[in-house]
N, CA and C of each residue as an Amber inpcrd file, in Angstrom:
protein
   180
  72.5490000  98.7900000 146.7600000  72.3210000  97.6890000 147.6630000
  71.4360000  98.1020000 148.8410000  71.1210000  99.4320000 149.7880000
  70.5260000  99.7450000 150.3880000  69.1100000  99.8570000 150.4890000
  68.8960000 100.2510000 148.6950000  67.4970000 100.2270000 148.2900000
  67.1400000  98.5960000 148.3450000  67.3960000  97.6560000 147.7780000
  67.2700000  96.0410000 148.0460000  66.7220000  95.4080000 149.1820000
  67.5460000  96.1850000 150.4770000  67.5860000  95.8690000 152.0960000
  65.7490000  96.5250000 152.2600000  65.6260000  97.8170000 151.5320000
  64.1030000  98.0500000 151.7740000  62.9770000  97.5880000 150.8180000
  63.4160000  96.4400000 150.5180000  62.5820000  96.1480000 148.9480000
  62.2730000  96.8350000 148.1920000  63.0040000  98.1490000 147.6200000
  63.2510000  98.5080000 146.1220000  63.8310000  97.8570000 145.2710000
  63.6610000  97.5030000 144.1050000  64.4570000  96.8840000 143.2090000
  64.5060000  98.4480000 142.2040000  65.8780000  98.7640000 142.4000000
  66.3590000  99.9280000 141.5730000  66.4340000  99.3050000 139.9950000
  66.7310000  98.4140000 139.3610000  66.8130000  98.1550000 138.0160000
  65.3450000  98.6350000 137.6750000  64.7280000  97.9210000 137.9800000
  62.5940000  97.7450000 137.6680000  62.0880000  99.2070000 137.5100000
  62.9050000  99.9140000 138.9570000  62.4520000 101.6190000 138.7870000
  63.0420000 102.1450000 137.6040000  64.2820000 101.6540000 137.2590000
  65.3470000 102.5200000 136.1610000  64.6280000 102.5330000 134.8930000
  64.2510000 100.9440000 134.8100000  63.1090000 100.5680000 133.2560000
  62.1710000 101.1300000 133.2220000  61.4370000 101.4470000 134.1590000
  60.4040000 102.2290000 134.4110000  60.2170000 103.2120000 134.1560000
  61.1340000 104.1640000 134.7280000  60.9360000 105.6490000 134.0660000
  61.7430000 105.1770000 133.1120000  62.5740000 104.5030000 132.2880000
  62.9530000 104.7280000 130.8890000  61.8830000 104.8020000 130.2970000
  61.2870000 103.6170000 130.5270000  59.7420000 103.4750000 129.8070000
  58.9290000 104.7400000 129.3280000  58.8680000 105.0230000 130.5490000
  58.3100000 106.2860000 130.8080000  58.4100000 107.3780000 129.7780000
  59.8850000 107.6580000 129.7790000  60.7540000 109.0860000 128.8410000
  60.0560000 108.1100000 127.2310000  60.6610000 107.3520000 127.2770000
  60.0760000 106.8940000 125.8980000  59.1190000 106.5900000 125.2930000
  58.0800000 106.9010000 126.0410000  57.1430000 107.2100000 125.4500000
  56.3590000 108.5950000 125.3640000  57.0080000 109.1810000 125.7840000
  57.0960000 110.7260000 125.5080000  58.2800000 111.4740000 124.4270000
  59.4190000 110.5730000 124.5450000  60.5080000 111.4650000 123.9040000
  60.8280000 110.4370000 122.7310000  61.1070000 110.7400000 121.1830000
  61.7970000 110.3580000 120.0260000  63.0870000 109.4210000 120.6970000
  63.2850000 108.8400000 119.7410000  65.0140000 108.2970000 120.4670000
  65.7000000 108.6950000 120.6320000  66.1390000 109.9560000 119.4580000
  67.1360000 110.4160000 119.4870000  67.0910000 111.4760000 120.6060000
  66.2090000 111.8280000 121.3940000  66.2570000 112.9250000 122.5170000
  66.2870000 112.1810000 123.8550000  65.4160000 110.7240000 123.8050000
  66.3720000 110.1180000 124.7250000  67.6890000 109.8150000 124.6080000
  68.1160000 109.1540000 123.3540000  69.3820000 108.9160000 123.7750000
  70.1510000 110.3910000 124.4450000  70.3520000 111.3150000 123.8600000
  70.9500000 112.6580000 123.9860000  70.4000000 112.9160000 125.4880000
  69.4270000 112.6650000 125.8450000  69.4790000 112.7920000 127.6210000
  69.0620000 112.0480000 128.1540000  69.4020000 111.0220000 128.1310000
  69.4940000 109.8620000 129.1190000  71.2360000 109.1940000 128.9400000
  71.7260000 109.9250000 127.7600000  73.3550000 108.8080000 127.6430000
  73.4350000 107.5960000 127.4310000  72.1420000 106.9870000 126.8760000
  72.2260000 105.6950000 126.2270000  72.2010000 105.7180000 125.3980000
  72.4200000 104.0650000 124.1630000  73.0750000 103.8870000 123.2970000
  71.9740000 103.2670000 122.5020000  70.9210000 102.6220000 123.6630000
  69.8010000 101.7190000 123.1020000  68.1340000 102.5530000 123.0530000
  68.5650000 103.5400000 122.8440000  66.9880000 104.5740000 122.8770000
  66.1660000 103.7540000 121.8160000  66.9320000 103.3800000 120.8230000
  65.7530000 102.9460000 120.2760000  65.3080000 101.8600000 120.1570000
  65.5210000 101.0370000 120.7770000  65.0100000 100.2670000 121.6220000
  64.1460000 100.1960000 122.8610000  64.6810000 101.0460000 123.5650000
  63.4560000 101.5030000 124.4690000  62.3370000 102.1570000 123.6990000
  62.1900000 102.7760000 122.7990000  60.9510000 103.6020000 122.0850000
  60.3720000 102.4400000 121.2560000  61.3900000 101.2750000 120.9260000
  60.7240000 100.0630000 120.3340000  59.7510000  99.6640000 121.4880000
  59.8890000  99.1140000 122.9040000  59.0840000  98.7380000 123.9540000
  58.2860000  99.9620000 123.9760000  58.0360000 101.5090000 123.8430000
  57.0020000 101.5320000 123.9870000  55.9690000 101.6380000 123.3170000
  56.3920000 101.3940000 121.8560000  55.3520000 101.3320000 120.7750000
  54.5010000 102.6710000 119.7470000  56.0930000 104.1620000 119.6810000
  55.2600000 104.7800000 119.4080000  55.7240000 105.6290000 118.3240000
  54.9230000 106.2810000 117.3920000  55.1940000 106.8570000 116.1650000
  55.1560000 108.0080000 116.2740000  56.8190000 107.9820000 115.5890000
  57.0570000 110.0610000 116.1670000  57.1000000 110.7830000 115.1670000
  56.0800000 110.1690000 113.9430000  56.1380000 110.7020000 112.9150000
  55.4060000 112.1810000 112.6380000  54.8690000 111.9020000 113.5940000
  53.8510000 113.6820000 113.9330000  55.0320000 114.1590000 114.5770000
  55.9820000 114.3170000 115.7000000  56.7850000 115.0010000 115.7650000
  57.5300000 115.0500000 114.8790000  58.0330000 114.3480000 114.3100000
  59.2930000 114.6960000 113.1480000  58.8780000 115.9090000 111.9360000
  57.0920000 116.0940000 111.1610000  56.8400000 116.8710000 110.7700000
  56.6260000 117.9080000 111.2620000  56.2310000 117.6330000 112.7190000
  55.6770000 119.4270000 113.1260000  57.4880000 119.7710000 113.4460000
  58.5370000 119.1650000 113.7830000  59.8570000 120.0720000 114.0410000
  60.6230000 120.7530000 112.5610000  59.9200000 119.9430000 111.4320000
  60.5780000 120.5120000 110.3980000  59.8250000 121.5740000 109.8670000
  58.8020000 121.7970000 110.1900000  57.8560000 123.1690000 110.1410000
  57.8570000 124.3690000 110.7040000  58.7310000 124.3540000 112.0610000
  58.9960000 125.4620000 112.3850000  60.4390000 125.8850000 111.8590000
């Protein structure tokens, strides 16, 4: 509520960097560090194919 009083809207920031992680991180590594349930969903909003990661991790 403090952030509000200075016109932050903390939800908008929260989506934001979710956004953010997810489009850098697979779902399953957001979910595992972020503690959500809906990673993939967020990696649905950001539109991206982790199919190059998924082969280069089974290669090493």
């Amino acid at each position: 509520m403090k952030l509000r009083r200075h016109g932050i809207a903390p939800r908008a920031g929260r989506n934001n960097a979710r956004l953010a992680l997810a489009t850098d991180l697979p779902a399953s590594v957001l979910a595992d560090f972020t503690g959500t349930s809906n990673a993939t969903r967020w990696t649905g909003y950001a539109r991206r194919d982790w199919l190059d990661y998924i082969a280069s991790r089974t290669q090493t």
